[in-house]
C-alpha angles and dihedrals in degrees: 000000000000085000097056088045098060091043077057087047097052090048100058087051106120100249108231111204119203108263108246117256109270110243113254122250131276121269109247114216085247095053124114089249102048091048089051088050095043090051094049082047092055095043083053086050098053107035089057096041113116107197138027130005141343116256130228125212109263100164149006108217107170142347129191122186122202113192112223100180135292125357082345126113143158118224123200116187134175104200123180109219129193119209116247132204102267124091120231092248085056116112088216113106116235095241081061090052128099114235110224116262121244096255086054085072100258127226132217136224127204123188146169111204126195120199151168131213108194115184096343088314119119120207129165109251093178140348133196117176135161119194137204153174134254111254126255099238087059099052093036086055096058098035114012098191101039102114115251131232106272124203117276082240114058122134087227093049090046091060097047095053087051104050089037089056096046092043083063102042089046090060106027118095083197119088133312099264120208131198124258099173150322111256102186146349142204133192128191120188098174122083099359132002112245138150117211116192133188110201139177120232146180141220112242131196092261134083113231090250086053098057097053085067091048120356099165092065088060111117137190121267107266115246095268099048088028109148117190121192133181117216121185114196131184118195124188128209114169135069083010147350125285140156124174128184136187127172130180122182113201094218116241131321143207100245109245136150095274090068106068106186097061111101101335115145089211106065118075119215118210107260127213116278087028130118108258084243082072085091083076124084094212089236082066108044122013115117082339124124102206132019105258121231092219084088101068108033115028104143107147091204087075093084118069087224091071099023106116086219085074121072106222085240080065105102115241121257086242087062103042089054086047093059095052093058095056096048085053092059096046085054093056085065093064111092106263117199106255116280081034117165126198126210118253120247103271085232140080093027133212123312107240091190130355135338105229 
């Protein structure tokens, strides 16, 4: 009987579950983390990029983190890039290279980056970027006689990048040196008029002596001997005559994934008997400034609105970022003791350069 009352008793006890673990807090686009995530991101960006130059981080706009168990996340960012100086055959790592000043006519990257991070270990799972430059009313406005980018294919710029290139392989007792592509082009009316150029090359079989017999027999580097060079060039044709050359090869390098020329179907070199725009595939270059992004890297999954882990009822990143500004803001209208700081939205994050 005792025993049957206190069965009755234990019953009636109130049942207390565990409360559940709170949900950690959201990453901000400042945080450790996010900047981690956003560098690996970068280094991804770079080393599969297939034309121009390498980018630099300029911002972090939004991150968004779904748990998929444990140790497992995916990671969604939106990063703003700005083009350095290096181009992406260079050896230098991005974080060595200088990004453009605004008065270089700067150029912008976009990109939505997925990625997961699997016990502690990040890895892309799908990019998708677009770059641009900056416009010319913005550039003319802070500095009215600086040049302005010129298509890659200008007939100007054209010319420049062939009689630069022959200027150096007319002089050089190095090797006879071929274009790959034009990376980038400037032209300045006021007050003189000059083309400055920025082009990719490559080492051939032949000496520079050699190619004047037979220049046309002169073929690229194979893979294992491959040496890739960068010249920039600056000709002046009004008032007078001028014409200045400089070309670096970066000595040869173990093909990897961060250099993208090296075996890749899709780039196509300049052949003998071409025109040096030949470099050039035409959905690069023709009537473009800069070479986009978007054509190396165009996976829609990138971004969390059409990534199958997120339900459509999910708010957007955009939204979410939206909100916590604004409750910032309500939160500004609560009496602070004086010398009161508030915290910063966790999203966008800091500019590193320069907002475009």
């Amino acid at each position: 009987m005792k025993a049957l009352v206190a069965l009755i008793l234990l019953v009636q006890l109130p049942i207390h579950k565990a409360a559940p673990a709170a949900p950690p807090a959201p990453l901000g686009c400042d945080d450790p983390e996010s900047e981690a995530a956003a560098e690996f991101a970068v280094n991804y960006i770079n080393g599969h990029s297939h034309h121009g130059y390498k980018f630099a981080l300029n911002r972090i706009e939004n991150i968004h983190v779904l748990p998929q168990g444990l140790n497992n996340d995916i990671i969604f960012l939106e990063l703003d890039l700005l083009e350095t100086t290096c181009h992406i055959l260079s050896p230098t790592p991005h974080a060595n290279c200088t990004v453009r000043s605004f008065i270089q006519h700067a150029v912008e990257g976009d990109c939505d980056v997925k990625l997961q991070k699997l016990d502690g270990k990040l890895s892309v799972l799908a990019s998708k970027c677009h770059s641009h430059a900056d416009s010319s009313e913005d550039v003319l406005q802070l500095c009215p006689d600086c040049p302005l980018l010129a298509s890659l294919n200008n007939t100007e710029v054209i010319t420049t990048v062939t009689a630069a290139l022959s200027d150096h392989n007319s002089k050089t007792a190095d090797a006879y040196l071929r274009l790959l592509e034009i990376g980038r082009a400037r032209i300045q009316h006021h007050p003189m008029h000059s083309v400055s150029v920025e082009f990719a090359v490559a080492a051939t079989n032949c000496s520079a002596q050699e190619a004047k017999d037979n220049g046309e027999a002169c073929q690229l580097l194979p893979d294992d001997q491959s040496n890739f060079g960068f010249c920039t060039a600056t000709r002046v044709t009004r008032p007078s005559q001028d014409l200045r050359v400089d070309c670096q090869l970066y000595g040869h390098q173990v093909p990897t994934p961060d250099i993208p020329f090296l075996s890749r179907p899709e780039v196509t070199y300049s052949q003998p008997g071409q025109d040096t725009s030949a470099g050039l595939v035409p959905s690069v270059a023709q009537g473009f400034t800069n070479h986009n992004l978007r054509l190396s890297h165009n996976n829609p999954v990138a971004s969390e609105s059409s990534s199958s882990e997120f339900p459509t009822a999910m708010l957007s990143a955009k939204s979410v970022a939206k909100r916590a500004v604004a409750e910032v803001a309500q939160h500004d209208k609560v009496p602070r003791p004086v010398g009161f700081v508030p915290p910063p939205p966790p999203c966008p994050g800091k500019i590193r350069h320069f907002k475009i």
